[in-house]
N, C-alpha and C positions, 0 to 999 in steps of 0.2 A: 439516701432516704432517711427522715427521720421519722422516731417517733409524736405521738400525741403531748407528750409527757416528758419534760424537761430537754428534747433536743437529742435523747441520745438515740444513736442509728439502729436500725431492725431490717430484716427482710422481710418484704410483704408477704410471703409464705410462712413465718410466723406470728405475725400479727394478728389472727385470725381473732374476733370477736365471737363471744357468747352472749345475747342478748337475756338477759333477765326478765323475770316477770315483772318487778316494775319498772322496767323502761330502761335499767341502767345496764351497757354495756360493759363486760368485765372482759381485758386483754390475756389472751395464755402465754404472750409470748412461746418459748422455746413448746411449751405445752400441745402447743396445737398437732407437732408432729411426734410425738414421741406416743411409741406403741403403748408401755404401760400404763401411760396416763388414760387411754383412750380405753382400754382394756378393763380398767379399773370402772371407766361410767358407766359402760356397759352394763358390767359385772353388777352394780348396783343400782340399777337401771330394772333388767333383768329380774333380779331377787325383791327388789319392791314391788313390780308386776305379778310374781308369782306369790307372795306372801299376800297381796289385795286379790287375787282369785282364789287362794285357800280362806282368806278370811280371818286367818289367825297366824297373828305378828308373829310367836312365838317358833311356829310351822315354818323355820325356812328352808330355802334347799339344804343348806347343811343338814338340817334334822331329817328331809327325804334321802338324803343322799344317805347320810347312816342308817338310818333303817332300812332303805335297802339290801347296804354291805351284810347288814346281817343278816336277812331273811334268806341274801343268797347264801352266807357261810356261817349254817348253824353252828354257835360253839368258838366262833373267832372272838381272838383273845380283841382285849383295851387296844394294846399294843400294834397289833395287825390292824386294827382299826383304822388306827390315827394315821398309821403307814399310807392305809388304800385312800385315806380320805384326804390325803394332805394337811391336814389339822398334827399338831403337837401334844404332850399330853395335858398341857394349860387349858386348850379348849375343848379337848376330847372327853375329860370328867365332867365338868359341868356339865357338858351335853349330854350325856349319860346319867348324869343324877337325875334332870329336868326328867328325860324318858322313862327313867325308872320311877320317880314321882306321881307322872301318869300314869303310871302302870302297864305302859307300853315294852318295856324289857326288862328282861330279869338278868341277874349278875349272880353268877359261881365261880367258885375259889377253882382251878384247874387241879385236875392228879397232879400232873406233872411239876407244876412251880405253885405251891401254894399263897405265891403272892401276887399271883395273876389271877384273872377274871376272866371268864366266856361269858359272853352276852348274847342271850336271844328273845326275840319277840315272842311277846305273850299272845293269846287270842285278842286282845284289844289291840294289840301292837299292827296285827295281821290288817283285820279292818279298818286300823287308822291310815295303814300304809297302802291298803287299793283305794282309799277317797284320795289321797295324795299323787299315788300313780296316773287316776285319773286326772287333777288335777295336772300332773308333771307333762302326761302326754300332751294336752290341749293348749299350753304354755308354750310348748316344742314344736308345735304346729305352728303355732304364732311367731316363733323366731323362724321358723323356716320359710316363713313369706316374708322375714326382714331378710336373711342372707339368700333364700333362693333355694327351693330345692337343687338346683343343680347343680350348686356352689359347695349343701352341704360338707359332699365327704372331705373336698378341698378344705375349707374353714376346718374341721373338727382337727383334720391332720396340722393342719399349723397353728392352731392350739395347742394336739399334743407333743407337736416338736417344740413347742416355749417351753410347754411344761418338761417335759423331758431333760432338756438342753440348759434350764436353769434350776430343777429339783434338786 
């Protein structure tokens, strides 16, 4: 079999087309079947949906998902952050200055290591984080009627065995 495109051979199982909005089809080749490519549109798929129902660009899951980390572990350090969040410290500060900006969390030097930081939500931090929650639950609803309630706990566990298996 050949390709569209200069003659060289493909399998029709990766040849899979993406139709574009104006009209022109783009080939993924090898792309069509490989998990993390697929994993990846989702993933941004997903986070643009839920940042067009929060309303504000800046609000993304990342910034729900750490403000959660915190509200559930008052007093967790920078450090244990970036750990639970999967983020590094490159993007776990910035994120942390923006919140603190807003004045949605406050930052203290620890007894312990004075060159570490505890981070907790402030009262604006609280009620920015149930209009979010709200928003997270209703979002979760919506993916649950793309993968299936039934499917959930299946899907989330081989999720967390990727993430696991290559953290």
């Amino acid at each position: 079999m050949t390709s569209r495109r200069g003659g060289e051979p493909h399998s029709p199982r990766m040849a899979a087309d993406v139709e574009e909005p104006a009209g022109e089809a783009v080939r993924l080749g090898p792309l069509a079947d490989y998990i993390g490519y697929h994993l990846r549109l989702a993933q941004e798929a997903s986070f643009r949906a839920f940042a067009q129902r929060v309303g504000d660009e800046d609000l993304k899951p990342q910034r729900f998902a750490m403000l959660t980390l915190i509200r559930e572990n008052p007093g967790l350090t920078q450090a244990a952050l970036g750990r639970a969040s999967g983020r590094d410290k490159s993007t776990v500060t910035p994120a942390l200055d923006d919140l603190e900006r807003r004045g949605l969390i406050t930052r203290e030097r620890t007894a312990r290591d004075r060159r570490s930081y505890a981070v907790r939500l402030t009262p604006e931090g609280e009620a920015v984080l149930a209009e979010l929650t709200r928003h997270a639950a209703a979002h979760d609803r919506a993916l649950d009627e793309i993968v299936g309630r039934e499917n959930k706990a299946e899907f989330l566990n081989l999720l967390r065995r990727i993430a696991a298996a290559l953290g």
